[in-house]
Structures are given as C-alpha cells and as structure tokens.
N, C-alpha and C positions, 0 to 999 in steps of 0.2 A: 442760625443754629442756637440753641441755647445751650445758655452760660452751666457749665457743671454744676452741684451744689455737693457741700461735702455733706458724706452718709459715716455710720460706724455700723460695721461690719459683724455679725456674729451665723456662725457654721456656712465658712465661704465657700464649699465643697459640697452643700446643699443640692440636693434636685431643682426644689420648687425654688420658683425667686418672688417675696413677697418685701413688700414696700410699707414703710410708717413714714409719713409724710412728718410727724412729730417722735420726739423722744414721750414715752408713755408712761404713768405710773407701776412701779412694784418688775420682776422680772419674768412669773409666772406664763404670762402671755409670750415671752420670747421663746420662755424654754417647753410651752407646750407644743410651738413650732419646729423648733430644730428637733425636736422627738420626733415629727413626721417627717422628718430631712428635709426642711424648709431652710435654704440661706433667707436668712432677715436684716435686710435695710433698713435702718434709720437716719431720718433726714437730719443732719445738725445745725442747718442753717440758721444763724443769728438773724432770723422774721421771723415773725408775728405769728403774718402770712402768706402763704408761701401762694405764688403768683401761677394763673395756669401754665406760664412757659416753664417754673423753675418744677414744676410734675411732670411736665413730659419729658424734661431732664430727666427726673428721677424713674419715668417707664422705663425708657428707654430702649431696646429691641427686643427684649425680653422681659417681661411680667407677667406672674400667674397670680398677682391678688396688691391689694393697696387697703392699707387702712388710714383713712384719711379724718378731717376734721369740718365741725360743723362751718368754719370759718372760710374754707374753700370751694373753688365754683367748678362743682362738679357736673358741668353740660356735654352737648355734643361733641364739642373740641375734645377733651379729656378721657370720653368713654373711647370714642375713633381710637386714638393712642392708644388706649387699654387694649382695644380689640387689635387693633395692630401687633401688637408686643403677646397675642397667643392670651393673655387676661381673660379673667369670665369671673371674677368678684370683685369688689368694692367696697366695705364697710365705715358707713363713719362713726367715730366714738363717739355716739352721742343717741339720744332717743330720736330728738327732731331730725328731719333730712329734707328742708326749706331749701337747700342748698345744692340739690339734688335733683336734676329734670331726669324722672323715675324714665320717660317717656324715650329720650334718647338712650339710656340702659336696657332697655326692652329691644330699641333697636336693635344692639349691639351683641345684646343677649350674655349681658352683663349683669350679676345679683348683685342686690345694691341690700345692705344690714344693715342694722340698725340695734340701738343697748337698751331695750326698755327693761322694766322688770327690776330694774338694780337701782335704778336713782328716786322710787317713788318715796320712800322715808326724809332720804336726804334732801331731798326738795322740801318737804311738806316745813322739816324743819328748819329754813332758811327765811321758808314764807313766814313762820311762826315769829324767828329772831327779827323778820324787818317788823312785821307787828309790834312786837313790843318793845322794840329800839325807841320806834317813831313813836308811839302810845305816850312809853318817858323820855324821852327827846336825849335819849343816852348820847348820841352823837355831836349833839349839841351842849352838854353839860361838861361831857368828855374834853371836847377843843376849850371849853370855858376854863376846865380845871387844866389844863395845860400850860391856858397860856398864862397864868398866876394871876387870873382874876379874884378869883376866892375870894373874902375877906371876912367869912363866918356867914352863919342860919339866915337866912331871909324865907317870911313867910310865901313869896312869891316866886322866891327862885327856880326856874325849870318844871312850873305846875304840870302837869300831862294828863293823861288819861286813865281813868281805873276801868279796867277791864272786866272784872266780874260785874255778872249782870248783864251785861251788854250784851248786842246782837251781834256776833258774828256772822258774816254774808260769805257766800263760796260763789264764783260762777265758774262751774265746769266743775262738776261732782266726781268725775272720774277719780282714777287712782290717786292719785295726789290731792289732789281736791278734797279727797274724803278724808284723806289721811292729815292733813293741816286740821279739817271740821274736828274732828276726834282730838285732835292735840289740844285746841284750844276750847273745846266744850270741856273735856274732863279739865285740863287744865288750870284753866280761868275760872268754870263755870258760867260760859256764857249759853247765851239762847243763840239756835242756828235757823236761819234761811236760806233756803240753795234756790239755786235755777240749775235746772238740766236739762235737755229735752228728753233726758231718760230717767227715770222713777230709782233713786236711790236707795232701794231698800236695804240693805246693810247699815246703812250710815243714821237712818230712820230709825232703824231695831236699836243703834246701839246706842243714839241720844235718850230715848225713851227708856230704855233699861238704866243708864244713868242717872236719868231723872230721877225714878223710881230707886233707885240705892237710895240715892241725898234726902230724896222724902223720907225713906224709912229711917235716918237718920236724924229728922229734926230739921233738915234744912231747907230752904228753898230751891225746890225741883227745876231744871234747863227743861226747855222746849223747842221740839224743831217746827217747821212752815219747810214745805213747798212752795216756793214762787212763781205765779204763773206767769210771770214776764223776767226779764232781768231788770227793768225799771224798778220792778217794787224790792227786789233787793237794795236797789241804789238808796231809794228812800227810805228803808226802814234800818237798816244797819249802819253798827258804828265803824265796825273795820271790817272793809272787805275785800277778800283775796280772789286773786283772776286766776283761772286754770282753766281756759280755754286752750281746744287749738287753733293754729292760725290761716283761717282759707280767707274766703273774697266776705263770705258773708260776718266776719270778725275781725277784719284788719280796719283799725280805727274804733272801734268798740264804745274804748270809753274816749267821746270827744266834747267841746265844749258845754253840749246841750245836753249830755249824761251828767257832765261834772257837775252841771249847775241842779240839778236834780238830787244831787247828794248833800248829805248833811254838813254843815259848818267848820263842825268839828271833825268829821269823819277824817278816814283813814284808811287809802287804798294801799295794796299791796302787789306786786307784779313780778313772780316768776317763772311765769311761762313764756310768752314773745314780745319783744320788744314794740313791734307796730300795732299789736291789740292796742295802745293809746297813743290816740295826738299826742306826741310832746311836745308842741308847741302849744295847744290847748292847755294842757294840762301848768306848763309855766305860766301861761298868766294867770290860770287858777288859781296857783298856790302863793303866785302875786299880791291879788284882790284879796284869799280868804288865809292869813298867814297860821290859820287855829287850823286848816287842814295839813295834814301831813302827809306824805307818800314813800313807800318803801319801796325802791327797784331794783332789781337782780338784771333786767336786760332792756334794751333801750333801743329806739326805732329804728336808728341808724348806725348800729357797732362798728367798730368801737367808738364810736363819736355820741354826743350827747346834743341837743338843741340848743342852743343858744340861753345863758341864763341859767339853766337846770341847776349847774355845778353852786350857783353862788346863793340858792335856794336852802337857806337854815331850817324851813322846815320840808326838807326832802333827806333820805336817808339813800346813798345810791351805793352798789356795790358793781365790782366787775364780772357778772357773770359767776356768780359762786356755786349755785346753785347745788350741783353735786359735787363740789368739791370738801367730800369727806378723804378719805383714805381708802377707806373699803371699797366705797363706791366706783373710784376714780380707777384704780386695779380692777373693778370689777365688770366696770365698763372695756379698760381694755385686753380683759381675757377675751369677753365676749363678742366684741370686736374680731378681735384674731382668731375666735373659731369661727365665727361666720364664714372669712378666708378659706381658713383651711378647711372646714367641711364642705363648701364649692370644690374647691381645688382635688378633696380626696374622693368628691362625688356622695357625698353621704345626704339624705333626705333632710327634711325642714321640720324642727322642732316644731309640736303642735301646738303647744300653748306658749307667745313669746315671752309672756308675763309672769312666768314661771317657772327662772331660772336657778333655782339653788342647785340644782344638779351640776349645772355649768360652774359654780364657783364653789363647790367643796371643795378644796385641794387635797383632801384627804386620801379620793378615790378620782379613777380617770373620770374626766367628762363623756358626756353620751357622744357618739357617734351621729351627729347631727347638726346642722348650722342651728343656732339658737335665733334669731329672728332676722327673715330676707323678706322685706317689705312687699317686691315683685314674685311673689316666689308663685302667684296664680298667674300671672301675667306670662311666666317664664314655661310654666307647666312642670314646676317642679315637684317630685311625691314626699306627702307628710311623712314623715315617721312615727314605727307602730311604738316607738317606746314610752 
C-alpha cells in the first residue's frame, strides 16, 4: 500500500475532488475551482518528483480531475487509478506532454490538457537571454568578477560576439520560433534563416517590412532565407535557436556530425527538448571548439546533465526556466485547472488552443470550455461554438 503524502486542503466540503500533484503559482486557479464546488488538493510533498506510487496515494478512491506535472510518468498504471477513483481529466502544466502515453488515456477515457498559448513570449525570451548571455560570455565574466579576479581593462578580457549583422538561424518557425526570429531581427538587426517544413509567412512579412523601415532610415536593411534543409541553417548562421518538437524523426537532431557542420564560433541555443541534442556529442564539441558556445534551458536526461557539461565555461546552462515569468507560470496554472474543471463540468473544447486570453482575463469569468485537451478527437469530445 502506499505511503500517505501530505496535501493542504482548501473547500473540504467540495463536491468535486481534484488533485495538484505540486503547489502552483498565484491563487486564481484555486479559487476558480472552489467557485465550482471543487475540494482542491495539494500535494506538499518535500520531492521533486513525485513517484507514480506517491499519485496513486494521492487518487485515492475518489478523484474527479489531477493536475499534474511535466516531470511525472503519467502511463497505464496511473490513468487505471484515475479511472478507478470515477476520474475522466488529467492536465499537466505545461505545453509538452512527453510524459504522457495519450494512448493509455484514450483507454481509459481520460482527457489529458495541455497550457499552450501562455508561454510562447516567455520562452522566445529566454531563448533570446541564452543568446546573448553566451554571445558575451555574461556567465563567465559574472564568476570572474566574483571571485575577485579583476584587476582593471584588458584589451582581451571576455571578447564575445557582436550580434548585429549576424545571421540568426530558427529551426522550428512555429510560435515561439517566430517570436525569438522577431526579437532578435528587430532587436539586434540581424539577418534570418529558418527551416520549417511549413512556409512562414508572417515572420517573412515582418523581417521584410523591417528591413524596409531601416532602409528608409539610412541604414543597412536585415534579410530573411528560407532554408531548404536544416543543414544549410547550420552552416550559414551565427546563432541558432532549436524550436523543434520532439518525435522519432528529431530526437538526436543536433549530433556530432550536425555540430561539426556548424560554424567555429557559432552559438546554439536550446529551449525546447532536451534530447533534440546528443549531449554527449555536444560536450566534446564544446571540448575541441572552446570559441563555440551553447545556451540550454533543458537537457537530455533531467534533471541530470551528461557528464562534463556543468564544467564546460563555454556553456551557459539553466534549470528548465523557460516560462518561468510570473504571468506565465499563474497562467499556465489557471489553464491547467480549467481544462479539469471543464471535463468535470462537462463543458465542450476550446476551438483554437493557442488563443487563450479569454481564459486569463481575471477581470471577467473564463469561457465555459476546457482551453486545450490534446485527445479531445480521439475522446469524441464537441468543440465549442464560442
């Protein structure tokens, strides 16, 4: 039998009984549930991560919803338990759900949601910050000036990269992917290359129109390229950012014989999935070519890093930050928690997931609608006309 875990309790005289496997950011998402007479459990367990026996502690004979995290192994074991305990939602806070065999949920006939919509800013600009962490080796100057090496102006001290001018590279144009392109074309005023397997046009209209400002300005106009491989992004740009997703045909992505295709100096950036790169490749890369640099938000084997990575000066590594703004992190777990509850109260499936403002005005009630259930074809659940 498994070991209890301790929860805190809020509207214990609830109907519904829904479960947080984590404590959440901001309170919104609590108090939009107990508005629907929802008791809401939170797990306070001092982990990490929380282990599939200490979840099915926390189902327990009764659950109508869980919002869970991307760190958990939400399989067959765990939806069974759901289905057991009367359950029919699941949501994790988070956009990805790698974590997640959609397939045993379908079994079970369990919706399984998902936060996209909310963290595409907050990412682009993370990817940006490792850009130009690593470009001027901020992190490295930063532990220099710490540890009271100083001792005045050297013409060579911490040289890095000048960005303007440069070729920004994107692989995966998508939302975020576009949104990093734009940051750093206006930004910097660099030149952009993408790879998609789909034709960006937005992102095309708007390098081009920026160009055209900076000319009619006197200055020298940014230009974009379609790439018709992701190779020739490798080889033509100075820093570039992966926003891929992660299936069979992109895990390993960038691995030895991509790296060595890339420029000298160059400058990858990775906020999207950890196993898009070897990192073991990638450490003797950065080995052999110390003028390259690498910024990482997530790593192939979380929480753990490969061997070497950490002692690696020119790598710039972070814990998974990615959306961790404020807005975003509350906004992720509203929408979280109404995916629950709109399963729970029966209500249809948001049509467009990626277009959530409605769900996070707090000004006015949210729509009467799960905001995005991954299976929700799979489950035959109906759109909503709102």
């Amino acid at each position: 039998m498994a070991k209890p875990v301790s929860i805190e309790v809020w509207n214990p005289n609830g109907k519904y009984r829904v479960i947080s496997t984590k404590p959440m950011p901001g309170t919104r998402w609590i108090n939009l549930l107990i508005e629907q007479d929802c008791r809401v459990e939170i797990c306070t367990e001092k982990k990490t991560i929380l282990s599939v026996e200490d979840i099915i502690s926390l189902i327990g004979n009764k659950c109508d919803g869980v919002i869970g995290q991307l760190t958990e192994d939400w399989g067959e074991t765990l939806f069974a338990a759901l289905s057991r305990a009367g359950g029919k939602a699941f949501s994790n806070m988070a956009v990805g759900y790698n974590n997640v065999d959609v397939n045993a949920a379908n079994k079970y006939g369990v919706a399984v949601g998902n936060t996209p919509g909310v963290l595409t800013e907050t990412t682009a600009e993370l990817a940006a910050s490792l850009s130009l962490a690593a470009a001027r080796r901020i992190v490295e100057a930063d532990e220099f000036m710490r540890a009271g090496l100083y001792d005045g102006w050297l013409p060579h001290l911490f040289v890095g990269n000048l960005l303007k001018g440069q070729t920004v590279g994107v692989i995966g144009a998508g939302r975020i992917g576009s949104a990093y392109a734009r940051m750093m074309v206006e930004g910097f005023k660099m030149n952009l290359i993408y790879y998609d397997l789909y034709q960006s046009t937005r992102l095309e209209k708007f390098v081009t129109a920026y160009g055209e400002f900076l000319k009619s300005n006197g200055e020298q106009p940014v230009y974009w390229k379609r790439a018709s491989s992701m190779d020739e992004v490798l080889r033509e740009a100075d820093v570039i950012s992966l926003h891929p997703v992660l299936d069979k045909t992109t895990y390993h992505l960038i691995n030895k014989e991509s790296l060595a295709t890339m420029k000298k100096e160059a400058i990858l950036v990775n906020c999207s999935r950890g196993p898009v790169i070897d990192e073991v490749a990638l450490v003797e890369h950065l080995k052999q070519n110390p003028m390259f640099r690498v910024g990482l938000d997530v790593f192939e084997d979380e929480p753990f890093m490969k061997p070497g990575l950490a002692e690696m000066k020119n790598a710039v590594i972070v814990p998974h930050i990615a959306s961790a703004s404020k807005w975003t992190r509350e906004g992720m777990a509203t929408l979280a928690a109404l995916n629950v509850l709109g399963k729970i109260k029966g209500y249809p499936i948001w049509g467009d997931s990626n277009r959530v403002e409605p769900f996070l005005n707090e000004s006015v009630p949210p729509p009467a609608a799960c905001p995005s259930i991954v299976n929700a074809k799979a489950l035959g659940l109906p759109v909503s006309k709102l």
